[in-house]
C-alpha positions in Angstrom: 198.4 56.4 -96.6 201.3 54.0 -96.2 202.3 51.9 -98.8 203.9 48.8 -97.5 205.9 46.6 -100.4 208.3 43.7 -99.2 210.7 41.9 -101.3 209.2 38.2 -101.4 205.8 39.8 -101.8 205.0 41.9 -105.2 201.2 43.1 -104.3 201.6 46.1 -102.0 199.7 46.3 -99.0 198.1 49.6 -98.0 197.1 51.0 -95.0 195.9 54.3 -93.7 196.4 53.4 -89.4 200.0 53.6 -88.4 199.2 50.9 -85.9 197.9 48.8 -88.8 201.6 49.7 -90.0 202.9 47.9 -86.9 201.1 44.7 -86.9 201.2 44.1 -91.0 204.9 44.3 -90.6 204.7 41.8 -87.6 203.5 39.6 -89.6 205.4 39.5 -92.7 208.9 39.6 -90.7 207.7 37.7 -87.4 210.3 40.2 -85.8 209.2 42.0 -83.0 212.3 44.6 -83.5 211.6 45.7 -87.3 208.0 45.5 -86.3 208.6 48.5 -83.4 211.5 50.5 -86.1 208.6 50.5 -88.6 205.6 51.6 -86.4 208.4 54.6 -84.7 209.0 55.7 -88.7 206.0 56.1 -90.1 204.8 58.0 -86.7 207.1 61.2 -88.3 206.7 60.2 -91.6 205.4 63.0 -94.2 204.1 62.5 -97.9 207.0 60.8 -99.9 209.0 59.7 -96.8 210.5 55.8 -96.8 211.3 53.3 -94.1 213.6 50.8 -95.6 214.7 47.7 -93.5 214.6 44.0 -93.4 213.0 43.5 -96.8 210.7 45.7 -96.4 209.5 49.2 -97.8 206.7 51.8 -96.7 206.2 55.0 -97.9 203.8 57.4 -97.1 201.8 59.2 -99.7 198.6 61.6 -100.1 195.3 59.6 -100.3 194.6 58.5 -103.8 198.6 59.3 -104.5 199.2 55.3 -104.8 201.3 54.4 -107.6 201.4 50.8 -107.4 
């Protein structure tokens, strides 16, 4: 489960589909680039692993592991 937080936005977004990953960050950044960096992270990503860039945060933890 990815955990997607940005910094103008203070509810979390969650998602389970690393393409869902892709297009959620499309459209809080409009940015095609941090958009592509983001869906290429959280492809490797394991449990407790961060992508930080442009404002934006995901992590990926277990299912049910959200600590919001």
């Amino acid at each position: 489960m990815f955990i997607i937080k940005t910094v103008n936005n203070p509810t979390p977004i969650i998602s389970n589909d690393v393409k869902d990953v892709q297009d959620i960050v499309l459209g809080l950044t409009n940015d095609d680039k941090v958009a592509l960096d983001a869906y290429c992270a959280v492809c490797t990503m394991g449990f407790n692993n961060s992508f930080n860039q442009s404002d934006i945060n995901i992590t990926c933890v277990p299912d049910g592991g959200a600590i919001l």
